[in-house]
C-alpha positions as CSV (number, residue, x, y, z in Angstrom):
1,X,8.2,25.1,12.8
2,X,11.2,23.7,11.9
3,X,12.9,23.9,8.2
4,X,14.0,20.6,6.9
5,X,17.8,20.8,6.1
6,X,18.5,17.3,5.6
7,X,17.2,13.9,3.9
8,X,17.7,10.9,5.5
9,X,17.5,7.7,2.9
10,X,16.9,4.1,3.9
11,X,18.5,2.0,0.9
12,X,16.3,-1.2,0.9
13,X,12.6,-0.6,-1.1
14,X,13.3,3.3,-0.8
15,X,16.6,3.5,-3.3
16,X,16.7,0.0,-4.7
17,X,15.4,-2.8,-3.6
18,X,17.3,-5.9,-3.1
19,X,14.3,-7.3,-1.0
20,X,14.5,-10.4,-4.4
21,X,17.9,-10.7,-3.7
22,X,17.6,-11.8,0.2
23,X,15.0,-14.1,-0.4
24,X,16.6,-16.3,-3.5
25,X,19.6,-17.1,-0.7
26,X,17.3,-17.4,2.0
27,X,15.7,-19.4,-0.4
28,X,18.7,-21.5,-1.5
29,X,19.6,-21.8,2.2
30,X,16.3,-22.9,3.1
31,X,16.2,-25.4,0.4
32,X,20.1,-27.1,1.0
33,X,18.6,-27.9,4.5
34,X,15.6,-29.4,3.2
35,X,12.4,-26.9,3.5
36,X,10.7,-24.1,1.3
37,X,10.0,-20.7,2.6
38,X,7.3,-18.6,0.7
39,X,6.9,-15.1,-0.5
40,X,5.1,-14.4,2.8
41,X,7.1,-15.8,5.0
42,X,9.5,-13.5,3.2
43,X,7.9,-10.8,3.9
44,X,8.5,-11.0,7.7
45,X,12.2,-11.2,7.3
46,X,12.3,-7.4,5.7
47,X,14.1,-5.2,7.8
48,X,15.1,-7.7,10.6
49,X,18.7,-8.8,11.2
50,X,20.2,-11.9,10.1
51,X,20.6,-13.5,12.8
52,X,17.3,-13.0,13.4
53,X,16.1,-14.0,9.9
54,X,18.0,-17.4,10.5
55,X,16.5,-18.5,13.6
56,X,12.8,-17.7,12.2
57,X,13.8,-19.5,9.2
58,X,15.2,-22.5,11.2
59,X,12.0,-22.0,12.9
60,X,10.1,-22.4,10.0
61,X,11.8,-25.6,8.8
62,X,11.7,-27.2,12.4
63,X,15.4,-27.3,12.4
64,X,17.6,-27.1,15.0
65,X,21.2,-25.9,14.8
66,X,24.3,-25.1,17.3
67,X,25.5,-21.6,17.5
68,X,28.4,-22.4,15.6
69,X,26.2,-23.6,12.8
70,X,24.3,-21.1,12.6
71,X,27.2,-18.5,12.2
72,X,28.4,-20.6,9.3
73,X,25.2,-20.7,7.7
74,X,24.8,-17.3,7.8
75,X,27.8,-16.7,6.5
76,X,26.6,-18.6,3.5
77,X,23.6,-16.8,2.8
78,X,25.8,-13.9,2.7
79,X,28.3,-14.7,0.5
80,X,25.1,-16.1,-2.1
81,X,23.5,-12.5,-1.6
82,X,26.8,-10.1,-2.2
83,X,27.6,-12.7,-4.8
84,X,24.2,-11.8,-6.8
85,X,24.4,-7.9,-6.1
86,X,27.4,-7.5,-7.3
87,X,25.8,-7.5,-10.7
88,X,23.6,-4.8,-10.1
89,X,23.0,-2.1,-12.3
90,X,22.2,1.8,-11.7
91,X,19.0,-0.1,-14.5
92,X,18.0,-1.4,-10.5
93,X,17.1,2.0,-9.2
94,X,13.7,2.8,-8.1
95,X,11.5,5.1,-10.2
96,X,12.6,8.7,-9.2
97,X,15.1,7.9,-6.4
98,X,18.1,9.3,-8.5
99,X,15.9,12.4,-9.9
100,X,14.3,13.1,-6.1
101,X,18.5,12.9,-4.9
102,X,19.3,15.5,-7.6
103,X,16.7,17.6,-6.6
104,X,17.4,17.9,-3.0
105,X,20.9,18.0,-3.7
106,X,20.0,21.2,-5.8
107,X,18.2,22.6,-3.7
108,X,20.9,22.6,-0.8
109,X,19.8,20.0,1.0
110,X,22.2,17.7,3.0
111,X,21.5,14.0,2.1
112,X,22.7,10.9,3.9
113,X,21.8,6.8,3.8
114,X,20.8,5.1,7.0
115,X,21.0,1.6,6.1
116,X,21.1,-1.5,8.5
117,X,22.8,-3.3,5.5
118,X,26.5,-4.0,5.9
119,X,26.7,-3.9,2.1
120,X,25.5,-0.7,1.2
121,X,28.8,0.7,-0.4
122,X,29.1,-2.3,-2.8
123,X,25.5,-1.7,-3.6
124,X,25.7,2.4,-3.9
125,X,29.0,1.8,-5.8
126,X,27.1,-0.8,-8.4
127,X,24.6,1.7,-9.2
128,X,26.5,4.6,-9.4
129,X,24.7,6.6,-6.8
130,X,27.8,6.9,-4.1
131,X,28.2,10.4,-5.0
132,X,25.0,12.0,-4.5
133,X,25.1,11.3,-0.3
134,X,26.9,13.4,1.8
135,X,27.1,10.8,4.4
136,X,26.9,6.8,4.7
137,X,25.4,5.7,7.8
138,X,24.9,1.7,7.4
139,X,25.6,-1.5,9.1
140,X,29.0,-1.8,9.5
141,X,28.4,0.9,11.7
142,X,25.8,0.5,13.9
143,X,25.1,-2.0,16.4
144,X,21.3,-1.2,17.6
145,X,18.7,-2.2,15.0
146,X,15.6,-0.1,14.1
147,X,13.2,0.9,16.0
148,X,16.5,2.4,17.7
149,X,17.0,5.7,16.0
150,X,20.6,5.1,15.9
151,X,21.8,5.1,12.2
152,X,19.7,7.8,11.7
153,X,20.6,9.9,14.6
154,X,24.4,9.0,13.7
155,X,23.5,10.4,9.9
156,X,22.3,13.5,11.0
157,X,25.4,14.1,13.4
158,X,27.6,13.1,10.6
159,X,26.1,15.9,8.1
160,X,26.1,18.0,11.5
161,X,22.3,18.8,11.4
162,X,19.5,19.2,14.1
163,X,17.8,15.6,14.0
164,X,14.4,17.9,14.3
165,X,15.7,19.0,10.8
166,X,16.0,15.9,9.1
167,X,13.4,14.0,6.8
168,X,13.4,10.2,7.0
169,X,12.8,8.2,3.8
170,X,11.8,4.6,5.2
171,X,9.7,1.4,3.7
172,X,9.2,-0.3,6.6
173,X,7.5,0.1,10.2
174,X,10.2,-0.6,12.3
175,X,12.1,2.2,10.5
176,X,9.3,5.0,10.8
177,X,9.6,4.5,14.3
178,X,13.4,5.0,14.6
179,X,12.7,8.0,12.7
180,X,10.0,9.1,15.1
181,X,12.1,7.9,18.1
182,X,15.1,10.6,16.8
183,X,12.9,13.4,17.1
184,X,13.0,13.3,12.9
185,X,10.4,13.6,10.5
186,X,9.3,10.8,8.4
187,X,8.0,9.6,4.9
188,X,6.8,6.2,4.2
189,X,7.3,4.5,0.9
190,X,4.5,1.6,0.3
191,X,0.8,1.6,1.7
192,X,-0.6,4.1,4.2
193,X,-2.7,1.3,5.5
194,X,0.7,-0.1,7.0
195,X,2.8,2.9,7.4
196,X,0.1,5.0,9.5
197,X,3.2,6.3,11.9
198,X,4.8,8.5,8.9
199,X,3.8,12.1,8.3
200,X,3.5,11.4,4.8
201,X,3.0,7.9,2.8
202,X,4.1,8.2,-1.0
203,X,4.1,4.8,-3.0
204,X,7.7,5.8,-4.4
205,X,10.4,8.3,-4.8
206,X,9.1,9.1,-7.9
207,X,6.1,11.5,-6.4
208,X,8.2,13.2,-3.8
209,X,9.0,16.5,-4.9
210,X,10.5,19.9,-2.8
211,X,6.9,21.0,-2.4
212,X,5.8,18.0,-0.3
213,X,8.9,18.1,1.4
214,X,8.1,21.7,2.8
215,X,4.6,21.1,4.1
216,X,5.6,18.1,6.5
């Protein structure tokens, strides 16, 4: 049976989530070219790049644009989105991410962040969490997306321990299964109902404690 050593942290819905944030520039985007997308169209853009998010957008709004344009628009979105979490406060944290951190931390536990976003620092920085990971894996620095176990496998290198060793803290599918494709363990945050891949479904942060973590 293997001792877990290390915590792996998605940032999005698991630390903070900034879920709101992408979808009011999505939203702006979508609406400067003409269209509307909904809360549950929304939904399907979580955890997906976005390039990908723009073309099922474009999709969506039966618009067709060159390459070129898209980069640009793109570009847009992202410059709306770092533009609104740049006034993020630590007030934005999830209930008991920041106490479940200190806790691990105590307990001599390596932590690290696995993030596909490219903004994680800004975010981590905002927030005043930066100092309680050991390592930042996000996506500046990967170029596989989830299910690929990639950032999480490069996490685990970076805080130099076993990936069999590591606990993976993830909201979304596609994530559990890049957990499960590294050979990690992994704990869902949201509904067991969608998450059924995880060893252990928790709705939050906030009702994780060491206990848990030594019976996965």
């Amino acid at each position: 049976m293997s001792i877990i050593k290390a915590c792996i942290f998605d940032l999005d819905g698991v630390i903070v989530d900034t879920a709101v944030y992408h979808y009011k520039a999505w939203k702006r985007l979508a609406n400067e070219l003409g269209f509307d997308i909904s809360e549950e169209q929304n939904e399907q853009l979580k955890g997906v790049s976005r390039v990908r998010s723009l073309e099922l957008i474009l999709q969506w709004g039966h618009v067709t644009k060159t390459e070129a344009e898209q980069e640009e628009l793109a570009a847009k979105k992202n410059e709306w989105y770092v533009e609104m979490i740049s006034h993020m406060t630590p007030a934005e944290i999830l209930p008991g991410a920041k106490e479940f951190l200190e806790t691990c931390r105590a307990a001599g536990l390596k932590t690290a962040l696995g993030s596909a976003s490219k903004n994680s620092m800004t975010i981590l920085d905002k927030i005043n969490l930066a100092g309680l990971f050991d390592a930042v894996i996000d996506g500046n620095m990967v170029s596989k997306p989830k299910p690929d176990p990639e950032v999480f496998l490069k996490g685990a290198e970076a805080l130099n321990i076993a990936p069999a060793d590591c606990v993976v803290f993830e909201d979304a599918i596609a994530g559990i299964e890049a957990a499960k494709n590294g050979g990690m363990k992994a704990v869902g945050i949201g509904s067991p109902n969608v998450l059924t891949e995880a060893d252990l479904v928790v709705s939050g942060l906030n009702e994780m404690s060491l206990e848990k973590l030594s019976m996965l």
